[in-house]
C-alpha positions as CSV (number, residue, x, y, z in Angstrom):
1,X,92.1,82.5,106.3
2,X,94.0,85.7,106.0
3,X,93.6,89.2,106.0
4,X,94.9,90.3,102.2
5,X,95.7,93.7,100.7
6,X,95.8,93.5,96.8
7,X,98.0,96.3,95.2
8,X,97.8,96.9,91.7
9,X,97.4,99.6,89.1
10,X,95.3,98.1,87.3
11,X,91.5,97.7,88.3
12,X,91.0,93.8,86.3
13,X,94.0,92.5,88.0
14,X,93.2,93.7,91.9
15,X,89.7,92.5,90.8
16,X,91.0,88.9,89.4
17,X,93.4,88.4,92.7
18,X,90.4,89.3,94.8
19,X,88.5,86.7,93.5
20,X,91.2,83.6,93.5
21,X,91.7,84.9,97.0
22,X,88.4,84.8,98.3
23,X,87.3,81.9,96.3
24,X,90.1,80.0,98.3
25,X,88.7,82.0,101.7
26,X,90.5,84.7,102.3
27,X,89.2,87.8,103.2
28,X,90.7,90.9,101.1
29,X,90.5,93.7,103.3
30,X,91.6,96.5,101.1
31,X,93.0,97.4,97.8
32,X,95.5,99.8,96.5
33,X,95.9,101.3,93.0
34,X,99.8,102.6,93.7
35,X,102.3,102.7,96.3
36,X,101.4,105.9,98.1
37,X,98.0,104.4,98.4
38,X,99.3,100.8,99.6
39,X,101.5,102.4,102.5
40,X,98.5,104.7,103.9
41,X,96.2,101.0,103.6
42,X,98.7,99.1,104.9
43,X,99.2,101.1,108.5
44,X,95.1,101.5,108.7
45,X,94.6,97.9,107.8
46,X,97.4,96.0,109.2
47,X,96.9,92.9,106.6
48,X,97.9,89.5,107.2
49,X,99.9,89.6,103.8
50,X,100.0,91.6,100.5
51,X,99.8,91.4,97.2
52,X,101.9,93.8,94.9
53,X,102.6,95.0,91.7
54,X,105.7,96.4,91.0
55,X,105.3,98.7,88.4
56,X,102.5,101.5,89.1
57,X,102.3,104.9,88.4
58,X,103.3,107.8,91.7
59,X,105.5,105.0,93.8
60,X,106.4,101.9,92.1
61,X,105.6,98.4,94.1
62,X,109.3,98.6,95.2
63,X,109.3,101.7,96.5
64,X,106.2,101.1,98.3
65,X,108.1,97.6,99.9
66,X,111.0,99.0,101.2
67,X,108.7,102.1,102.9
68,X,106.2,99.6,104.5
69,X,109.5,97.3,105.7
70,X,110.9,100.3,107.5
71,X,107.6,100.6,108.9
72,X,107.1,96.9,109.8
73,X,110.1,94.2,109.2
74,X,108.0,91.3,109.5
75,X,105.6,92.1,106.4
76,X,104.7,89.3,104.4
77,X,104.4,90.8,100.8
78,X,104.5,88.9,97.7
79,X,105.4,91.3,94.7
80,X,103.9,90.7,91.2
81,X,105.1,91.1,87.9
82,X,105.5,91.0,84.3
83,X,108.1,88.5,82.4
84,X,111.1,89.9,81.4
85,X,111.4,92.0,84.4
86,X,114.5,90.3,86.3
87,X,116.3,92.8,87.9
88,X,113.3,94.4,89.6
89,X,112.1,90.6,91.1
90,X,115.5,90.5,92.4
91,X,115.9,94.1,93.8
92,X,112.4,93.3,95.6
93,X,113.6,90.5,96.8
94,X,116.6,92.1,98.2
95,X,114.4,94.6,99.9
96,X,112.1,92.0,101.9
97,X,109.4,90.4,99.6
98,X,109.4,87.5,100.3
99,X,108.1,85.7,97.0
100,X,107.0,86.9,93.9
101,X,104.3,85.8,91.2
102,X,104.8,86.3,87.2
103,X,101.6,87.6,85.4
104,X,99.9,86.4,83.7
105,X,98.5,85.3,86.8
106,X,97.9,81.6,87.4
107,X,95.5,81.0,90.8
108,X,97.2,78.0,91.6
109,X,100.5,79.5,91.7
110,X,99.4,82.8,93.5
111,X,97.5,80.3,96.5
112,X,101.0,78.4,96.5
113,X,102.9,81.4,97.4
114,X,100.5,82.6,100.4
115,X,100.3,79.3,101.7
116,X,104.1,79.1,102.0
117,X,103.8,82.8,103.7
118,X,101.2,81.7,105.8
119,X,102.7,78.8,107.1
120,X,105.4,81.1,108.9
């Protein structure tokens, strides 16, 4: 079981990654609605991993990646996000996620990428 912070803009999404997260045991601890947000969460909450969206409204997810890697280099963060959005899945990458997800969301493939993180 991990400790989980889901970042998303929108409310249906952090709600539907909440539930194939805790559904397979882990515990969300907090969630984040944009980057700003996400970085404040992150270095009150210290999460085990997190989950995040790249585009959002104030500070994009990648933004938010690079700020909470300064902070601590061993984050495990999985970044999420629409087809067709190439370039920004690599330029997370490049920055430190360390997997990405494509939405629509599929539970299976969201568990398989924190497993692989967890297993670290």
């Amino acid at each position: 079981m991990a400790k989980i912070m889901v970042v998303d803009d929108a409310a249906f999404m952090r709600m539907f990654m909440k539930d194939i997260l805790e559904t397979a045991g882990h515990q969300v601890v907090c969630e984040a609605s944009n980057g700003r947000e996400a970085i404040e969460k992150y270095v009150t909450f210290r999460p085990d991993l997190v989950t995040m969206d790249i585009t959002m409204p104030d500070m994009d997810g990648i933004e938010a990646l690079k700020l909470i890697m300064e902070r601590d280099p061993a984050a495990q963060v999985i970044m999420c996000s629409a087809m067709g959005h190439r370039e920004m899945i690599l330029e997370a990458i490049r920055s430190g996620a360390k997997d990405f997800v494509v939405k629509p969301l599929q539970g299976s493939r969201v568990l398989d990428a924190v497993d692989r993180l967890l297993e670290v």
